[in-house]
C-alpha positions as CSV (number, residue, x, y, z in Angstrom):
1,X,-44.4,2.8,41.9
2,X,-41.5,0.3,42.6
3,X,-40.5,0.1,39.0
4,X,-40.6,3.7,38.6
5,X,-38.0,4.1,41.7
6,X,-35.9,0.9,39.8
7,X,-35.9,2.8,36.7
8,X,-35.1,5.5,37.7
9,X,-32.0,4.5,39.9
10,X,-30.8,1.8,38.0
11,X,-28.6,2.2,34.7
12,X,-28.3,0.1,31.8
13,X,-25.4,0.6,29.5
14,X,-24.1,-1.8,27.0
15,X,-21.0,-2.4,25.0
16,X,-21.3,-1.0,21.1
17,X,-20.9,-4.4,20.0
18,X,-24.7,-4.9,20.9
19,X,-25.6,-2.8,17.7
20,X,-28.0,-0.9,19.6
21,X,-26.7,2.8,18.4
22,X,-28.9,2.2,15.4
23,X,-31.7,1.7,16.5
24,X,-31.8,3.9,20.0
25,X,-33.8,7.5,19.7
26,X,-31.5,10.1,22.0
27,X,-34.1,10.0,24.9
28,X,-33.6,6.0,25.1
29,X,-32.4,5.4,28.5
30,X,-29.9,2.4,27.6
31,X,-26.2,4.1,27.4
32,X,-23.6,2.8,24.6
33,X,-20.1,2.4,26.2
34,X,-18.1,2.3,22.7
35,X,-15.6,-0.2,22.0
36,X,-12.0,1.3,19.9
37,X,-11.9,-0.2,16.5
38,X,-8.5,-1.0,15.1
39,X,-7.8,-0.8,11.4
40,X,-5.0,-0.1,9.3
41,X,-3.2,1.4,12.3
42,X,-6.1,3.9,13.1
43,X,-7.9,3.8,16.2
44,X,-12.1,4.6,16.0
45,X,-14.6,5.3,18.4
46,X,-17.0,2.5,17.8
47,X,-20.5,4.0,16.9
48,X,-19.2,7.1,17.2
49,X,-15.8,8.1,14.7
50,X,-17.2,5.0,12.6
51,X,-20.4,3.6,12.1
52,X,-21.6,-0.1,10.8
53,X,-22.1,1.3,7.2
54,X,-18.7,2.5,7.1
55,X,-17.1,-0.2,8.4
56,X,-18.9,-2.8,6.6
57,X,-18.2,-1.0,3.3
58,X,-14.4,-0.5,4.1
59,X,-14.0,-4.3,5.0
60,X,-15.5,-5.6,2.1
61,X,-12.8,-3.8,0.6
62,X,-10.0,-4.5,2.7
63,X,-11.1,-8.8,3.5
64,X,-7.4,-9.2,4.3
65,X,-6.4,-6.4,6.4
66,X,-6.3,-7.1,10.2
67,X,-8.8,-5.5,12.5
68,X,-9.2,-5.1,16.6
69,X,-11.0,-3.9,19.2
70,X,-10.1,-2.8,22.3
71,X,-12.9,-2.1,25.6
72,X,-13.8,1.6,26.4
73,X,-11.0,3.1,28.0
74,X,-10.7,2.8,31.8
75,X,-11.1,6.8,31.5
76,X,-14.3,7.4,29.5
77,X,-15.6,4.3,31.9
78,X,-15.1,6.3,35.3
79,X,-16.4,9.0,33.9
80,X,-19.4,7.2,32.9
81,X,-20.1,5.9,36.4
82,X,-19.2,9.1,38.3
83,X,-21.5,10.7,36.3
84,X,-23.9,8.2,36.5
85,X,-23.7,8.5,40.2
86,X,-23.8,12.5,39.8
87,X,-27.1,12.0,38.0
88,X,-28.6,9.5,41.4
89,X,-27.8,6.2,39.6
90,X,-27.3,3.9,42.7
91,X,-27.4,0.6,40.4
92,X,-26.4,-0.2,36.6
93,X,-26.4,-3.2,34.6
94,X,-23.8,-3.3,31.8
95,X,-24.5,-6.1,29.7
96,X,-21.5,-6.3,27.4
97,X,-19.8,-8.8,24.5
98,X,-18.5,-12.5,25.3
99,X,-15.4,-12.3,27.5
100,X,-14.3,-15.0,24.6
101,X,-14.3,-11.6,22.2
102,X,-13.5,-9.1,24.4
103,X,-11.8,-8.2,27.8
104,X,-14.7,-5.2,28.4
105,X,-16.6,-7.5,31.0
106,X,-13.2,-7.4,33.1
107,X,-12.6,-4.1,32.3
108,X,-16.0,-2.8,33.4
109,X,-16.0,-5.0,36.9
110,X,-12.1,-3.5,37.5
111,X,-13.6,0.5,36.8
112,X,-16.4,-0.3,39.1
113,X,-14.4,-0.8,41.8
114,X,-13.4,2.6,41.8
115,X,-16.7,3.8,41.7
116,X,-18.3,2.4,45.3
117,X,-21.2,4.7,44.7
118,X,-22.8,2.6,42.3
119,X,-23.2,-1.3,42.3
120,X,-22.2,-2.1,39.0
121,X,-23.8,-5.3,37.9
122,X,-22.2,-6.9,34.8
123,X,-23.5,-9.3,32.6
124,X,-21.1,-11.0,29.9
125,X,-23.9,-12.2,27.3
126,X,-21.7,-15.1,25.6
127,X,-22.6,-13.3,22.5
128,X,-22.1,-10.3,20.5
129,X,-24.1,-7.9,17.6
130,X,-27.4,-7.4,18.0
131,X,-28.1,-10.7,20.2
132,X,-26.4,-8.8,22.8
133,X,-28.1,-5.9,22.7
134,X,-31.3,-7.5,23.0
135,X,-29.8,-8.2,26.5
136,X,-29.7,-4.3,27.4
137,X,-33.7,-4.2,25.9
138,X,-34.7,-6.6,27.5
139,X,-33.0,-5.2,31.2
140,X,-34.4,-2.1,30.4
141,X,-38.2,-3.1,29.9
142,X,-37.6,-5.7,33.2
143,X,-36.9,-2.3,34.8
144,X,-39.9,-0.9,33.8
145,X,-42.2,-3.6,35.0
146,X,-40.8,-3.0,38.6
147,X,-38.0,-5.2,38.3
148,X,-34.8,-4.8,40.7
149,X,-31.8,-4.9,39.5
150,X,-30.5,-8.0,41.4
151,X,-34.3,-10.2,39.6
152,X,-32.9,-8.8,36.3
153,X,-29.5,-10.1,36.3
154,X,-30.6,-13.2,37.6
155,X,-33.2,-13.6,34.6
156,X,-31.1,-12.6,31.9
């Protein structure tokens, strides 16, 4: 029964760097907070405007041209957590990219302190791609063994 009440009062979200979007059904409970994808001065919602397929076939096309990302907005990320806390979330874990790649670790710990609802626990993976999504799978099934949050970010 404890890992039910974990589960289902603790989040997990991770950035769209964790390549997780492909292979989620829509009733997965792990949330994708996309990343904005830079190229050839156009802006794309990460998983969302453009997918792996197109961007992989578009850069091997364009090896030369520049590309960046930028974290979720600081918008779309309140509005994440206040509906998270809208929906009786009173924990999440975001596991997100390396803060070597990316600034969405600080960004996520400077939006959840607007949000003093939910304990936001962030975990900056070191990595990116699919090795950091297995961090989200692998909060989400410590959930459902009973898990709390605080155990989980400790293990991972």
């Amino acid at each position: 029964m404890a890992g039910s009440y974990a589960l289902y009062r603790c989040a997990v979200l991770s950035t769209s760097s964790g390549s997780l979007s492909g292979i989620l059904d829509r009733d997965s409970p792990i949330q994708i907070l996309h990343l904005n994808v830079f190229m050839e001065q156009q802006e794309f919602a990460d998983g969302l405007e453009i997918s792996n397929e197109e961007y992989c076939n578009w850069r091997r096309e364009h090896l030369d041209s520049d590309v960046s990302t930028t974290p979720p907005s600081s918008e779309d990320l309140l509005r994440t957590f206040q509906y998270l806390v809208g929906q009786g979330y009173h924990e999440a874990i975001v596991t997100t990219l390396s803060h070597k790649l990316s600034d969405s670790a600080d960004m996520v710990r400077q939006v959840a302190e607007q949000v003093p609802q939910l304990k936001v626990h962030v975990v900056d993976t070191g990595t990116c791609c699919m090795p950091e999504g297995f961090f989200a799978l692998e909060a989400d099934r410590l959930l459902r063994e009973g898990k709390t949050p605080t155990e989980i970010v400790a293990y991972l």
